[in-house]
C-alpha positions as CSV (number, residue, x, y, z in Angstrom):
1,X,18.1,54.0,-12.2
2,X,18.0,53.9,-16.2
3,X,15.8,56.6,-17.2
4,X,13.9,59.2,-14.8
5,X,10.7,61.2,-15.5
6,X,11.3,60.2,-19.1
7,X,14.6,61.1,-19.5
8,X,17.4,58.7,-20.7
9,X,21.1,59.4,-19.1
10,X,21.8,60.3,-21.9
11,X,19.7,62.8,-22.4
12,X,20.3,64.4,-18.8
13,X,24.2,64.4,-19.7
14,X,23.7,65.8,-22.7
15,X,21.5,68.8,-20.9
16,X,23.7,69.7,-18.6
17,X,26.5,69.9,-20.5
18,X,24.9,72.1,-22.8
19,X,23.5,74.7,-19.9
20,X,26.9,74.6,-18.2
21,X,29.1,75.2,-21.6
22,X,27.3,78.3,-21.4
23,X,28.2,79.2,-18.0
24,X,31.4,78.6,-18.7
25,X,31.6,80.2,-22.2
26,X,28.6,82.6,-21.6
27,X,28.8,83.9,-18.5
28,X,27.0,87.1,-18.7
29,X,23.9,85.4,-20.2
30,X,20.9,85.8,-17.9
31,X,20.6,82.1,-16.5
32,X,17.9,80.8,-14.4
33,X,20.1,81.1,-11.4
34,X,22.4,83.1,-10.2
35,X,26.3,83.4,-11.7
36,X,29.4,85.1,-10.6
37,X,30.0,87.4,-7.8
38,X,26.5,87.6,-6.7
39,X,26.1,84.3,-6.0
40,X,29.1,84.3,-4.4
41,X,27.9,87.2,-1.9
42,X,24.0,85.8,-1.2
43,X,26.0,82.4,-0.4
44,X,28.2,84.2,2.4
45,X,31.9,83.2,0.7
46,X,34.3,85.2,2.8
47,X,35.4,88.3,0.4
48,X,39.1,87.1,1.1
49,X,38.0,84.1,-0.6
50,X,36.3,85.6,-3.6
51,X,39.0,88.3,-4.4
52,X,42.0,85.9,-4.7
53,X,39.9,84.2,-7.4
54,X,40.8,84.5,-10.9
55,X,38.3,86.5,-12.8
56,X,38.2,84.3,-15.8
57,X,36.8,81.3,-13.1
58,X,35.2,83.9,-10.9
59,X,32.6,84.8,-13.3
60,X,31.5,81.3,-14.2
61,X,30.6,80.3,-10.4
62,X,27.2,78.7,-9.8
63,X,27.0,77.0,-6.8
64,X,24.1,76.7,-4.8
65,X,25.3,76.9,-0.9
66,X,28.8,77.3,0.5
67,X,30.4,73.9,1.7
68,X,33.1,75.7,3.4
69,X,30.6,76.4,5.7
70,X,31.6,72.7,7.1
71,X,34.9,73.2,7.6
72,X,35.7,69.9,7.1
73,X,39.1,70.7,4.9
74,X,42.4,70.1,7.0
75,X,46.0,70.8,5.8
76,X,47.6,68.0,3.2
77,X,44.0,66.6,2.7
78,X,43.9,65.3,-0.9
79,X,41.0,66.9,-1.9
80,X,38.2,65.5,-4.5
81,X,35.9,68.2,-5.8
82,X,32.9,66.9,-7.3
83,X,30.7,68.9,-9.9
84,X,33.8,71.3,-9.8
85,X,32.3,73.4,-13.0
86,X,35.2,76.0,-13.4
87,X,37.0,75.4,-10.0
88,X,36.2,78.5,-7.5
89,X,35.8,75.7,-4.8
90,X,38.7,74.1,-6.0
91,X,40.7,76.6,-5.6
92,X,39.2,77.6,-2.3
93,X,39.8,74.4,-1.1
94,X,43.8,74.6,-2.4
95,X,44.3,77.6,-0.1
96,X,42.9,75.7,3.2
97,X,45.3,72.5,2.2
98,X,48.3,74.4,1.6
99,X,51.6,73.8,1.0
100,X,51.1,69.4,1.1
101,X,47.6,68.8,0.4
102,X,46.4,68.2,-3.6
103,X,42.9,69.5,-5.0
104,X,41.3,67.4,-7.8
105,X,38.8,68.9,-10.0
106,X,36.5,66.4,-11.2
107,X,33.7,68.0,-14.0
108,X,31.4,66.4,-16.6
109,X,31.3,69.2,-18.8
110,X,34.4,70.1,-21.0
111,X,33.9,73.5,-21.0
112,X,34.5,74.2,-18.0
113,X,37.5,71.7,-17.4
114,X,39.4,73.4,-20.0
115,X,38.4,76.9,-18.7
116,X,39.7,75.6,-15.0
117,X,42.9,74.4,-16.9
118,X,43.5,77.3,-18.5
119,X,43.0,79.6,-15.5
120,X,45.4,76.5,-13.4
121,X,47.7,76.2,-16.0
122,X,51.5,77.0,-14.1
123,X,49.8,78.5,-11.1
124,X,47.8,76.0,-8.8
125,X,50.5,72.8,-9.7
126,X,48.7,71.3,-7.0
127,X,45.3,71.3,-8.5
128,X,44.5,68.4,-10.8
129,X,41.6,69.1,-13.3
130,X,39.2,65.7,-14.7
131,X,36.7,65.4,-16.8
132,X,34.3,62.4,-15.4
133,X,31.2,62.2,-14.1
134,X,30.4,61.1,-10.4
135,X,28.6,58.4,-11.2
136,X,32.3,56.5,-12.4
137,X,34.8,58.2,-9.9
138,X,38.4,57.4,-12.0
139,X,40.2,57.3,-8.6
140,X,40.9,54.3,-6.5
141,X,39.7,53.3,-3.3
142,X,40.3,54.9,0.2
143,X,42.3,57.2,-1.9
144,X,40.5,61.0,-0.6
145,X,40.7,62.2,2.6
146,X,37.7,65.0,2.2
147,X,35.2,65.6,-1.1
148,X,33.5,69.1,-1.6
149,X,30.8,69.3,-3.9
150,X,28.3,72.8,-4.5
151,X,25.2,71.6,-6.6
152,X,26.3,68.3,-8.6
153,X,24.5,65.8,-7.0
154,X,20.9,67.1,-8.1
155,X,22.1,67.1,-11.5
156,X,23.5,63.4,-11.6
157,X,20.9,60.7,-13.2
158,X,21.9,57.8,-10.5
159,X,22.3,59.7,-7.1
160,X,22.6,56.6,-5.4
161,X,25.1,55.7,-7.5
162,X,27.2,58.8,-7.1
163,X,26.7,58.6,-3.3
164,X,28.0,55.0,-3.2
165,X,31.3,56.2,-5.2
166,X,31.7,59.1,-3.3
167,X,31.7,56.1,0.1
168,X,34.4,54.0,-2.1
169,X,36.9,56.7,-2.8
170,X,37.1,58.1,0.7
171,X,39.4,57.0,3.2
172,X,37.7,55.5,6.5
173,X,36.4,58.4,8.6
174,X,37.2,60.4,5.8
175,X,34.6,63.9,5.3
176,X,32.1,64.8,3.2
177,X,31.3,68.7,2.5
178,X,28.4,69.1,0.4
179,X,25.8,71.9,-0.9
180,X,23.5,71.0,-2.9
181,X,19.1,71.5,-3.9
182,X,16.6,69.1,-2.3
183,X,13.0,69.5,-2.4
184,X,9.9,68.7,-0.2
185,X,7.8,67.1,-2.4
186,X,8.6,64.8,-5.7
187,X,7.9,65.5,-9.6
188,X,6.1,62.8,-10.3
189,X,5.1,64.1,-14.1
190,X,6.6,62.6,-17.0
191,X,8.6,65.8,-18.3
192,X,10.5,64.0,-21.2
193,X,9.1,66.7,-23.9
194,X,11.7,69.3,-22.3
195,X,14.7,67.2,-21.4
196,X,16.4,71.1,-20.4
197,X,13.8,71.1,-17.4
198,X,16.1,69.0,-15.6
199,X,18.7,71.7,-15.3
200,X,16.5,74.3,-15.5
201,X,14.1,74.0,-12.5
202,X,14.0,71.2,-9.7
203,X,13.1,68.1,-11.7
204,X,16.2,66.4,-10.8
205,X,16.3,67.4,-7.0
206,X,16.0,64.7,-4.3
207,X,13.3,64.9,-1.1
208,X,15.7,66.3,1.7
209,X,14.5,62.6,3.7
210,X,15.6,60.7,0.9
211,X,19.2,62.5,-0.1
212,X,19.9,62.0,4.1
213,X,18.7,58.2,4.0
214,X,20.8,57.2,0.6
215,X,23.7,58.8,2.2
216,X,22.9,56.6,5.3
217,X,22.2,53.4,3.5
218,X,25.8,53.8,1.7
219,X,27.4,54.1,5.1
220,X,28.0,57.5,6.1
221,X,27.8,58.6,9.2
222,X,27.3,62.2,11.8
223,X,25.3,63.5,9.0
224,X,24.4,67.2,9.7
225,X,22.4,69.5,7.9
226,X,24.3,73.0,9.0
227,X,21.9,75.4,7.3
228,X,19.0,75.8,4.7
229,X,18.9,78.5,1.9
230,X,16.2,79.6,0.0
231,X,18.3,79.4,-2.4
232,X,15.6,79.8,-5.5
233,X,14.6,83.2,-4.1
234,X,17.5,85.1,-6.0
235,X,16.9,83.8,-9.3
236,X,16.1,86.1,-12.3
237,X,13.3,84.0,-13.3
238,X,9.9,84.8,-12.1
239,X,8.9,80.6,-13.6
240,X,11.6,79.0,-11.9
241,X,11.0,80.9,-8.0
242,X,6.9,79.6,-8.6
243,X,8.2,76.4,-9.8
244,X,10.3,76.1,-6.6
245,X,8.0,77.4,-4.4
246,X,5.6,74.9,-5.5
247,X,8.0,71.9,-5.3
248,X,9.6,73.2,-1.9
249,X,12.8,73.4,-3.7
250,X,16.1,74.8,-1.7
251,X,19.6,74.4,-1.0
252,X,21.2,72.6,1.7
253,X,24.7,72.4,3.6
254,X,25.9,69.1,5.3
255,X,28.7,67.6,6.5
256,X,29.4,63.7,7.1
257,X,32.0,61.1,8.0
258,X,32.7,58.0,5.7
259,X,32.7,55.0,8.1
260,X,34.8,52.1,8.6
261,X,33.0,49.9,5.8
262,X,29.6,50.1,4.0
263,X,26.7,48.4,5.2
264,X,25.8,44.8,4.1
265,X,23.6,44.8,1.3
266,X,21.3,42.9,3.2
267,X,21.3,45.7,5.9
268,X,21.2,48.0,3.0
269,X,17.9,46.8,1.9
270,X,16.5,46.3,5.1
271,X,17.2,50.1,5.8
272,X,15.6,51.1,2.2
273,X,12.3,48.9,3.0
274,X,11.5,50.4,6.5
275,X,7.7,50.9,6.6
276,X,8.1,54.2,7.6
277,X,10.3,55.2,4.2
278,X,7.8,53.7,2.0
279,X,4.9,55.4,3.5
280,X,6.1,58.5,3.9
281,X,7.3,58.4,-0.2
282,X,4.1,57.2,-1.0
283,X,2.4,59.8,0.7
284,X,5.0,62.8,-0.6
285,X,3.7,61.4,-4.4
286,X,0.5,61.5,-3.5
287,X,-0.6,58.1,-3.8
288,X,-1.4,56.7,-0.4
289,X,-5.3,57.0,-1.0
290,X,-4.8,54.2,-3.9
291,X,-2.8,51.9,-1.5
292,X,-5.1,52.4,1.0
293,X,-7.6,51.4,-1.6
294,X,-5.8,48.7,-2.7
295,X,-5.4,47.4,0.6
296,X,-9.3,47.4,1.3
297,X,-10.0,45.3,-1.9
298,X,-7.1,43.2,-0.9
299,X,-8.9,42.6,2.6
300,X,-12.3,42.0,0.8
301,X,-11.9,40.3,-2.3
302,X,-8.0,38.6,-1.7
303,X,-9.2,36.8,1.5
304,X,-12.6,35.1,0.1
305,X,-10.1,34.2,-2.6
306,X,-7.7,32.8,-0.2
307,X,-10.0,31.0,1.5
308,X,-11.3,29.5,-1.7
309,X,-8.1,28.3,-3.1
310,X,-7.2,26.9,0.8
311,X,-10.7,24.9,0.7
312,X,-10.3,23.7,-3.0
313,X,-7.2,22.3,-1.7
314,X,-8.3,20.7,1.3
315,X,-7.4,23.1,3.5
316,X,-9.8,24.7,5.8
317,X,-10.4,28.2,7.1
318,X,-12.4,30.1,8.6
319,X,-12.4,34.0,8.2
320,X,-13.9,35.8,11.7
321,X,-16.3,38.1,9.5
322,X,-16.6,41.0,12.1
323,X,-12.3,41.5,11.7
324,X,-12.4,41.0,7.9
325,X,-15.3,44.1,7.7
326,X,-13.5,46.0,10.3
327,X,-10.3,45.8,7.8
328,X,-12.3,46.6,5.2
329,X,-13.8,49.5,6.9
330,X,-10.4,50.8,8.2
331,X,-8.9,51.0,4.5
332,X,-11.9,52.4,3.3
333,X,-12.5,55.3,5.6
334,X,-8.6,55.8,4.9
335,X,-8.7,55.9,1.5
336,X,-11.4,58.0,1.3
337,X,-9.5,60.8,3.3
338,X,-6.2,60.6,1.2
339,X,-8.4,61.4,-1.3
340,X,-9.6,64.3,-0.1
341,X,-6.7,66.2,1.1
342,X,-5.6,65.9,-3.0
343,X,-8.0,68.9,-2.3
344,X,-5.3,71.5,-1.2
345,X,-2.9,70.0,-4.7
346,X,-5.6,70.6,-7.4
347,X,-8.9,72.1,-5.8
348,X,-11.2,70.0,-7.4
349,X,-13.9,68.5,-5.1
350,X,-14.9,65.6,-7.1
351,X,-12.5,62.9,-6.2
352,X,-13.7,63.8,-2.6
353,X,-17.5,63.5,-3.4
354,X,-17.2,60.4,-5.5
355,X,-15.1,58.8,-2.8
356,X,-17.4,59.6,0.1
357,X,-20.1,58.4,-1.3
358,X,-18.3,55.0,-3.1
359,X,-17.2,54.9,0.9
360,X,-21.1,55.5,2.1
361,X,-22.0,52.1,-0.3
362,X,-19.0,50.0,1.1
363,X,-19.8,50.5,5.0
364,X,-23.8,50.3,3.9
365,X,-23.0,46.8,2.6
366,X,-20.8,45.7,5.3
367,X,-22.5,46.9,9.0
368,X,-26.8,47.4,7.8
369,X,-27.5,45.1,4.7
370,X,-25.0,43.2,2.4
371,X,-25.9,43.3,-1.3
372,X,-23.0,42.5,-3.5
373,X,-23.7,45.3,-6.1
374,X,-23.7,48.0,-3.9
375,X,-20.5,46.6,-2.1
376,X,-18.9,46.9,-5.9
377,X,-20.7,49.9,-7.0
378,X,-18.8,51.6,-4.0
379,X,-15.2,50.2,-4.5
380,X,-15.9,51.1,-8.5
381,X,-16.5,54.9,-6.8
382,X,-13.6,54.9,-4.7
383,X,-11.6,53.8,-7.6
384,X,-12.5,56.5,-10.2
385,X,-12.0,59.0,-6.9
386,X,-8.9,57.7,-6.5
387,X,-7.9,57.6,-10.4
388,X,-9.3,61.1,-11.0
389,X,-7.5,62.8,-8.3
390,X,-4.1,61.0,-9.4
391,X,-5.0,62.6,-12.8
392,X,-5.4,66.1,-11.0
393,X,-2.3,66.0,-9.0
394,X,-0.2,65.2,-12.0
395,X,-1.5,67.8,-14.3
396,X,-1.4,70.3,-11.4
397,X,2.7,69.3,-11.5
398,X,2.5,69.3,-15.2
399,X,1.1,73.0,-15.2
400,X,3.4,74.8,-12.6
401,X,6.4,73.2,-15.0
402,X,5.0,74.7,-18.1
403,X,4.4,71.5,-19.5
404,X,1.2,71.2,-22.0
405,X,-0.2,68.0,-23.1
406,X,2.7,65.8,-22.1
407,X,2.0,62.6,-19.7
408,X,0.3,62.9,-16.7
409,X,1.2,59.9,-15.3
């Protein structure tokens, strides 16, 4: 994944660094989300936890859930913390491996590594502060017996890259703890006029499905979703709780198992191209009334070509005509009604009009009296349906994230 919704890596590095040098130099700046000890508190740390942190660290926390909550840690674990900002979990997780087990902070933003370091400096010796991202783990393999991480992963550009190190850099059947915000439906809008969205809102969350399935196609294993947070509720901004709202953004606490090996990457792709993955993310983007559509052309137009370019070669065969208009028909009728339920996105009732009555001229020419122009007039209906409420969606997205006259598509 190079660039997403626009954005270079670059760019998303760059963004998040620059919001979270201000959570760690800033702290008392009003932020989008919640910081400090009332995050702490809404999350459901223990206070026995929160009081024997550090007040310099303390007041820089920002983590979405509480990882704890999996219980996953044991006593000499080596610990990897990922997204470890200035190190409350860190240093949580010190106290549950102590006196043998070893903490490493891993961070992308300066900032707050050299805040952790400082706070660390002579007093945690078994804590070890990094500054790396998780897309390029610097450990080696099988080398972690647990990771924590508390709102990284919907911040990283390649999340299935950072899932696949997490996999490489954990021992067999070693655990995963993590927290982190998924959403129910995609952005889909191309937001690359406000790079600072990403960290700003729920542009870079992943579909709750989809965060669950990549950590299943990299090979871990017992995945359990412990509890859901509505995590977007206590935030300052009135913007960012709509914008959430309308995304079904939240936070999420799970717990899995590394297994013995990763899959094959055969079996990896098999997994990734299940029919049932790829229809339900077409249909999350809104887009399933233009494949349908594109499957009803497909069964009209592709097979009389077919059959041409089989017969110019010698070839012959015969299409059964009352199948190929019953296809046709099927995709139509289809198409036509994931159209309409764009309805409920952008409350426009034009893409369902046009589409009903492009799919009126379609079944007219099939089952009561062909003509070839009113067979086309109707697919040219159901595609302007289908391209106008592709428009609508996007600059419904567009509009709930502020964004004015950027690209819809």
């Amino acid at each position: 994944m190079v660039a997403i919704l626009g954005y270079s890596p670059q760019q998303i590095t760059e963004a998040v660094q620059q919001m979270y040098t201000a959570v760690a130099e800033l702290p008392d700046t009003r932020f989008h989300f919640p910081v400090g000890r009332e995050a702490f508190h809404f999350l459901g740390y223990a206070a026995s936890d929160i009081d024997t942190l550090p007040q310099g660290i303390r007041e820089s926390f920002a983590g979405v859930g509480n990882p704890f909550t999996a219980g996953t840690l044991r006593p000499g674990d080596t610990v990897l913390d990922i997204g470890a900002g200035a190190g409350n979990d860190s240093l949580i997780a010190a106290r549950q491996v102590s006196p043998d087990g070893r903490v490493i902070a891993l961070d992308l933003t300066s900032a707050m590594t050299r805040k952790l370091k400082h706070h660390t400096e002579n007093q945690y010796p078994r804590v070890e502060v990094i500054q790396a991202s998780a897309e390029r783990l610097p450990l080696t393999d099988e080398s972690i017996d647990s990771i924590t991480s508390n709102g990284a992963l919907n911040l990283v550009p390649d999340k299935r890259q950072a899932i696949r190190e997490m996999f490489r850099v954990l021992k067999p059947g070693g655990r995963l703890q993590l927290a982190d915000v998924v959403i129910n439906r995609p952005v889909n809008v191309n937001c690359d006029s406000d790079p600072r969205l990403w960290v700003e809102c729920v542009v870079g969350a992943t579909v709750e499905d989809s965060l669950l399935a990549m950590l299943g196609d990299a090979g871990f294993e017992n995945i359990r979703i412990l509890r859901r947070l509505d995590y977007f509720a206590h935030s300052p901004s009135q913007q960012t709780r709509e914008i959430a709202e309308s995304f079904g953004a939240h936070s999420i606490e799970l717990t899995a198992s590394r297994s013995e090996k990763a899959p094959a990457r055969f079996s990896q792709w098999l997994r990734r191209c299940h029919p049932k993955r790829w229809l339900a993310d077409l249909h999350r983007r809104g887009v399933l009334g233009l494949a349908a559509l594109i499957m009803a052309l497909v069964s009209c137009y592709g097979a009389l070509a077919a059959v041409s370019v089989l017969a110019t070669l010698g070839a012959g065969m015969a299409l059964n005509p009352e199948l190929r208009a019953g296809t046709i028909a099927l995709f139509t009728i289809l198409a036509t009604g994931f159209i309409a339920t764009g309805f409920r996105r952008h409350r426009s009732g034009a893409p369902a009009v046009l589409a009903v009555i492009g799919a009126v001229f379609v079944l007219y020419a099939l089952f009561v009296e062909y003509a070839v122009l009113t067979e086309l007039a109707g697919f040219v209906l159901l595609v302007a349906a289908a391209g106008r409420d592709l428009f609508l969606r996007r600059r419904e997205e567009a509009t709930r994230l502020g964004l004015k006259g950027g690209n819809y598509t």
